[in-house]
VEXTORLO-285999 format. One line per field, with one value per residue (C-alpha): residue number from 1; residue in one letter; x, y, z. Coordinates in steps of 0.25 Angstrom, whole numbers, padded with zeros to 4 digits, always signed. Layout:
// residues N
nr <- NUM:...
rest <- a:...
xx <- X:...
yy <- Y:...
zz <- Z:...
END
This chain:
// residues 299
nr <- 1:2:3:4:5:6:7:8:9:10:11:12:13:14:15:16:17:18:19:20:21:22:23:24:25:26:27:28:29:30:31:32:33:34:35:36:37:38:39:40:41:42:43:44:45:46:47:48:49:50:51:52:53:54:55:56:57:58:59:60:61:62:63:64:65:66:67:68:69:70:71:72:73:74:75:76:77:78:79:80:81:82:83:84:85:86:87:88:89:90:91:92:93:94:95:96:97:98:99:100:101:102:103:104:105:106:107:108:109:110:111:112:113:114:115:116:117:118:119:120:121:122:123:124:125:126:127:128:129:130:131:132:133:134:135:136:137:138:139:140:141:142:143:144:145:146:147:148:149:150:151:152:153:154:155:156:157:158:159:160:161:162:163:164:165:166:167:168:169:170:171:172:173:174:175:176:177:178:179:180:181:182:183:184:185:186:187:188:189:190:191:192:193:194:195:196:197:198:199:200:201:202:203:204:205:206:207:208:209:210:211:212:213:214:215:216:217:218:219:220:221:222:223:224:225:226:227:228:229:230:231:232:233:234:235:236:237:238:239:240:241:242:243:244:245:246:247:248:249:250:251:252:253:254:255:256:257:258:259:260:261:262:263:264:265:266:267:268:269:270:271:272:273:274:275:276:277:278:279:280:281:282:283:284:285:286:287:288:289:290:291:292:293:294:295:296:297:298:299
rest <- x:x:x:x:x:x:x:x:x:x:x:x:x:x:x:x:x:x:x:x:x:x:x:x:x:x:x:x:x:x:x:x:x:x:x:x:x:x:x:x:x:x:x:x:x:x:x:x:x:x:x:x:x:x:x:x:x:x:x:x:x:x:x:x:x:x:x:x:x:x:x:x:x:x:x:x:x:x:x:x:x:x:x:x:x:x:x:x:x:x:x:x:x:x:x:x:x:x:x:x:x:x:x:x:x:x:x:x:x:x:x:x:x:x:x:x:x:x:x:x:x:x:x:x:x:x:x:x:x:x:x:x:x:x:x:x:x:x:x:x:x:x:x:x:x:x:x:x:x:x:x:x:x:x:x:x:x:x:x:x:x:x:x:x:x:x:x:x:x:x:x:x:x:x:x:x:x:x:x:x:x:x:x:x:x:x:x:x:x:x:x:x:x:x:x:x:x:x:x:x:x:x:x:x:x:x:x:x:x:x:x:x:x:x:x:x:x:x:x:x:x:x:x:x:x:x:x:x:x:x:x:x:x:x:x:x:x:x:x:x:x:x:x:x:x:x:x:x:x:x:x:x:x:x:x:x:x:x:x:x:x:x:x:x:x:x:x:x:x:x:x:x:x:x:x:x:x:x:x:x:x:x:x:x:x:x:x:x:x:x:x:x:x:x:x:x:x:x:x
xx <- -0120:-0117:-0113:-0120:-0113:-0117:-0116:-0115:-0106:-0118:-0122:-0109:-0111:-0125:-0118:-0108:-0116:-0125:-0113:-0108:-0121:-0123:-0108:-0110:-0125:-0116:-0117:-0102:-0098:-0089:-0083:-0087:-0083:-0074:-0085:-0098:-0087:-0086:-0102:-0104:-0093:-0087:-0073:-0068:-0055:-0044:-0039:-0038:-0046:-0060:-0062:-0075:-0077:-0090:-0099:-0093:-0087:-0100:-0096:-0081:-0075:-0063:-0072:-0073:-0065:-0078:-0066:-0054:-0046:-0038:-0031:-0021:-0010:+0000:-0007:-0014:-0007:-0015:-0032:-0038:-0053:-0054:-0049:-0037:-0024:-0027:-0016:-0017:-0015:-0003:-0003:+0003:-0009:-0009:-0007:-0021:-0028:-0025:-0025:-0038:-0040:-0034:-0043:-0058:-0054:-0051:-0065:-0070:-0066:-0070:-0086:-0084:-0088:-0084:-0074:-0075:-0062:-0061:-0053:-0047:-0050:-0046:-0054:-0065:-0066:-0071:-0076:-0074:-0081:-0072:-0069:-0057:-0053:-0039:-0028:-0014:-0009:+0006:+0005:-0005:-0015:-0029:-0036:-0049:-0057:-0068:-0082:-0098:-0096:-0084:-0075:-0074:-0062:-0051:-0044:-0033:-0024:-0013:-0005:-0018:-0028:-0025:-0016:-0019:-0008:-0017:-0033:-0042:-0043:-0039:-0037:-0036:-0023:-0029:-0037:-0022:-0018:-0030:-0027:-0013:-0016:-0029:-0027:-0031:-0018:-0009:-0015:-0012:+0002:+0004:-0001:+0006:+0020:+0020:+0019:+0034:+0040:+0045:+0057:+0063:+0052:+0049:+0036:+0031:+0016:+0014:+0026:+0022:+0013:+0007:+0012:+0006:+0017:+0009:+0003:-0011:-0011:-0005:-0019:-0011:-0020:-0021:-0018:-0009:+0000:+0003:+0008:+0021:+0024:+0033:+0037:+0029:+0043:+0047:+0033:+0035:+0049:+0042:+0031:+0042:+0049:+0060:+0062:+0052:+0054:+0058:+0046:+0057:+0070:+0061:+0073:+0071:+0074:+0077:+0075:+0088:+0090:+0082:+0086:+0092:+0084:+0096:+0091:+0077:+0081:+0077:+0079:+0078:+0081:+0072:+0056:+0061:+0056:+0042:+0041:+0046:+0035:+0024:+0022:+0028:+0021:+0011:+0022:+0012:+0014:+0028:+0029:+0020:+0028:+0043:+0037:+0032:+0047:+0054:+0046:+0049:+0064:+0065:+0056
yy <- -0130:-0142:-0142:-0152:-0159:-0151:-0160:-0151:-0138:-0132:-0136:-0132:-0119:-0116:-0119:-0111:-0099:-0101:-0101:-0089:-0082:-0088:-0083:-0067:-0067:-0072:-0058:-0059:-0058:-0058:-0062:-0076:-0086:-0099:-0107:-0102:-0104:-0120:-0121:-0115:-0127:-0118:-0120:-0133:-0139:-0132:-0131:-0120:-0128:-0130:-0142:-0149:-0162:-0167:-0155:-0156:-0168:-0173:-0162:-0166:-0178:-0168:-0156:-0145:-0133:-0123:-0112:-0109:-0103:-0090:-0088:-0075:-0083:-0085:-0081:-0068:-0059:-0069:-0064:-0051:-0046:-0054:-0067:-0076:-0085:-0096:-0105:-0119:-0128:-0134:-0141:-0151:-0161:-0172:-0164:-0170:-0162:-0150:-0155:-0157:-0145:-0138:-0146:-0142:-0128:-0133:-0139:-0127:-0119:-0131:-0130:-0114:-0116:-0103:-0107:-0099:-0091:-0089:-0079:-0077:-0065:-0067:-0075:-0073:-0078:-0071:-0078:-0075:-0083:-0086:-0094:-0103:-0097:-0104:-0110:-0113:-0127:-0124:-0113:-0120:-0107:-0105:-0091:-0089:-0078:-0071:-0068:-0071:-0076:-0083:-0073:-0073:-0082:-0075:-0084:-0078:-0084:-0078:-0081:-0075:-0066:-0050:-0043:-0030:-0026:-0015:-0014:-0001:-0002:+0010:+0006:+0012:+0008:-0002:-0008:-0008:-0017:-0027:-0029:-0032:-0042:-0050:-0064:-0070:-0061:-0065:-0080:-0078:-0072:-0085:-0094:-0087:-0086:-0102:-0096:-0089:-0076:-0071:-0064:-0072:-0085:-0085:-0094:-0093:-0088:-0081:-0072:-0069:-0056:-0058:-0043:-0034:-0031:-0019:-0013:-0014:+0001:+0003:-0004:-0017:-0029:-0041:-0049:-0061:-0057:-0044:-0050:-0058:-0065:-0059:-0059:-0048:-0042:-0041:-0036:-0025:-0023:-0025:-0014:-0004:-0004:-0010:-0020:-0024:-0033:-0027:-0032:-0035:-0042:-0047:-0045:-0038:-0023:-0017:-0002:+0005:+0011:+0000:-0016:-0025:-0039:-0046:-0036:-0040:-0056:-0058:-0070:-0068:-0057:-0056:-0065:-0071:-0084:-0079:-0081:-0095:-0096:-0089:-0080:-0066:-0054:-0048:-0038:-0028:-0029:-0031:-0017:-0009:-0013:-0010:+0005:+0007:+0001:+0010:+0023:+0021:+0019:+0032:+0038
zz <- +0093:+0086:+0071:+0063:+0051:+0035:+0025:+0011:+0009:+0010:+0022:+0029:+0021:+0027:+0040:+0042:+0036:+0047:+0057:+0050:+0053:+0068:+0072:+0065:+0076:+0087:+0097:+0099:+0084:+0078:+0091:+0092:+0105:+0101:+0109:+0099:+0087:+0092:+0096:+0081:+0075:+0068:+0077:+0084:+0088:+0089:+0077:+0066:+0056:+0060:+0052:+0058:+0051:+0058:+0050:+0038:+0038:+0029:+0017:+0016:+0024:+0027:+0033:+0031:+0039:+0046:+0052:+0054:+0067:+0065:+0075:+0072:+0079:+0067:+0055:+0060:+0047:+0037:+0040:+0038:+0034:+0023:+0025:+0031:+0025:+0034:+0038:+0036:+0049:+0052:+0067:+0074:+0073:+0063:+0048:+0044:+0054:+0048:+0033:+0036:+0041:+0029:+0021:+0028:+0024:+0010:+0011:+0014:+0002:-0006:-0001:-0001:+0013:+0022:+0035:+0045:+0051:+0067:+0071:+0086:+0092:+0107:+0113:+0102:+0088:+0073:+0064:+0049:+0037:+0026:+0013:+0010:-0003:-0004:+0000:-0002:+0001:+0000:+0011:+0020:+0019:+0017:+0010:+0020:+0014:+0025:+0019:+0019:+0005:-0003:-0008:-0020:-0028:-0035:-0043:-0051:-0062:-0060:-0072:-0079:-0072:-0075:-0064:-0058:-0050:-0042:-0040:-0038:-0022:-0013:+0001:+0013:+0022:+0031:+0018:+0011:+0025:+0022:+0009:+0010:+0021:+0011:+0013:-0001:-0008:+0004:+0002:-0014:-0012:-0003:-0013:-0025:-0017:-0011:+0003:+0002:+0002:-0012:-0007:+0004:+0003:+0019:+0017:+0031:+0026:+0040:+0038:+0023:+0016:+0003:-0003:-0013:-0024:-0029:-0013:-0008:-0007:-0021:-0028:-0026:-0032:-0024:-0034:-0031:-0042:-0034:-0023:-0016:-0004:+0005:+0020:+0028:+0029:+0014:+0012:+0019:+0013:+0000:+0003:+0008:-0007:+0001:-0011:-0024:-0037:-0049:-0058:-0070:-0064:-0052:-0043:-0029:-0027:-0016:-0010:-0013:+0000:+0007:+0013:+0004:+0000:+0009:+0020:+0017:+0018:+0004:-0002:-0015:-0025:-0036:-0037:-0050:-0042:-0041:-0058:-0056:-0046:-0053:-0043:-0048:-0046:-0056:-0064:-0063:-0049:-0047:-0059:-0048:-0036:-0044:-0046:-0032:-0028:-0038:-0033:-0019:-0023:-0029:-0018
END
């Protein structure tokens, strides 16, 4: 199966929904062989960018990206049911291969054309449909959102859009875990933290959690404002009350009969940095999280 060159948006659009269609009728889906995903075009190379510039080269001189490899390698913590913070390439080839990479998924987003996401699973491959929604340049990350359609964009102002520190959802335990784990508010927290832990500034991406300040399973909104960036370890020491910021002074408190922020390996002691960087919390939030702190103090 040979892929001819498109020549308009929609062109490539009307194509890769009728290769959408052709792999959900394959008789092994959703498990589908690395060789039909090469005979479909929809993967080549070896990279993780499929940036095929000989069908799409017509509609933008640079191409445009047709999928991208997930492999679960190095960034297994970063996709879920709903979508994926895909990773920018950084190889050893020369750096305009993968700009050019990075810039077919821009394309992409651009046309409002769906990539699709391969997945290993052993020697298989699943195959997800999904929609660049963002990304973030300074972190070298992509927001990739699965669905037939586009979801929907959620532009917030964040200086100016009204704050709602909790929302009407009741969750089970394992819905608590998906939502707590939703890529577009990690992305967001990434994005509204420059990529770097707010108590200790470990900017290492993979080893950092975008944390609710008023819980998941507390009605907590997934409102960027109610969230901070912190190292999977401080996230956990965050959700065990083991320390929380004082929503007035905006110093760190600690447990009283629990570790001290030298014991944590904090590096700060208050977030009075995060106002000079625009990125506070919501106080609503920050309010609602000091009360749960207090309780389990006198608990």
């Amino acid at each position: 199966m040979i892929s001819s060159p498109r020549t308009t948006p929609q062109e490539e659009l009307l194509w890769r929904e009728a290769m959408w269609a052709e792999l959900k009728n394959l008789p092994t889906w959703p498990d589908v062989p690395p060789s039909v995903l090469r005979e479909m075009g929809l993967y080549g190379g070896a990279a993780g960018i499929w940036l095929d510039k000989t069908t799409t080269g017509s509609i933008c001189p640079s191409g445009i990206a047709v999928s991208v490899l997930h492999t679960g390698k190095h960034y297994d913590d970063d996709v879920d049911e709903d979508g994926v913070i895909y990773h920018y390439p950084t190889t050893r080839r020369h750096p305009s291969f993968d700009e050019s990479e990075i810039n077919g998924v821009k394309q992409a987003a651009d046309f409002k054309i769906p990539i699709f996401v391969i997945l290993k699973k052993g020697t298989s491959r699943h195959v997800r449909r999904a929609w660049v929604m963002d990304h973030d340049d300074a972190n070298r990350l992509f927001l990739l959102e699965f669905g037939e359609t586009m979801p929907q964009q959620i532009a917030i102002e964040l200086d100016h859009s009204p704050f709602k520190a909790k929302t009407e959802r009741k969750l089970s335990v394992d819905q608590v875990m998906r939502v707590e784990r939703n890529p577009r508010f990690k992305f967001e927290v990434i994005k509204r933290h420059s990529g770097r832990c707010v108590v200790t500034g470990l900017s290492v991406v993979e080893m950092l959690d975008g944390a609710h300040v008023v819980p998941v399973a507390d009605g907590g909104s997934d409102d960027p404002r109610n969230g901070l960036l912190l190292s999977a370890s401080h996230h956990r020491a965050y959700d065990k009350h083991l320390w929380c910021i004082n929503p007035q002074t905006l110093l760190i408190e600690t447990a009283p009969k629990g570790p001290s922020l030298e014991e944590m390996k904090f590096e700060v002691g208050s977030v009075e940095h995060l106002t000079i960087q625009n990125a506070l919390p919501h106080t609503d939030a920050l309010e609602l999280r000091y009360e749960m702190f207090l309780r389990a103090k006198a608990s």
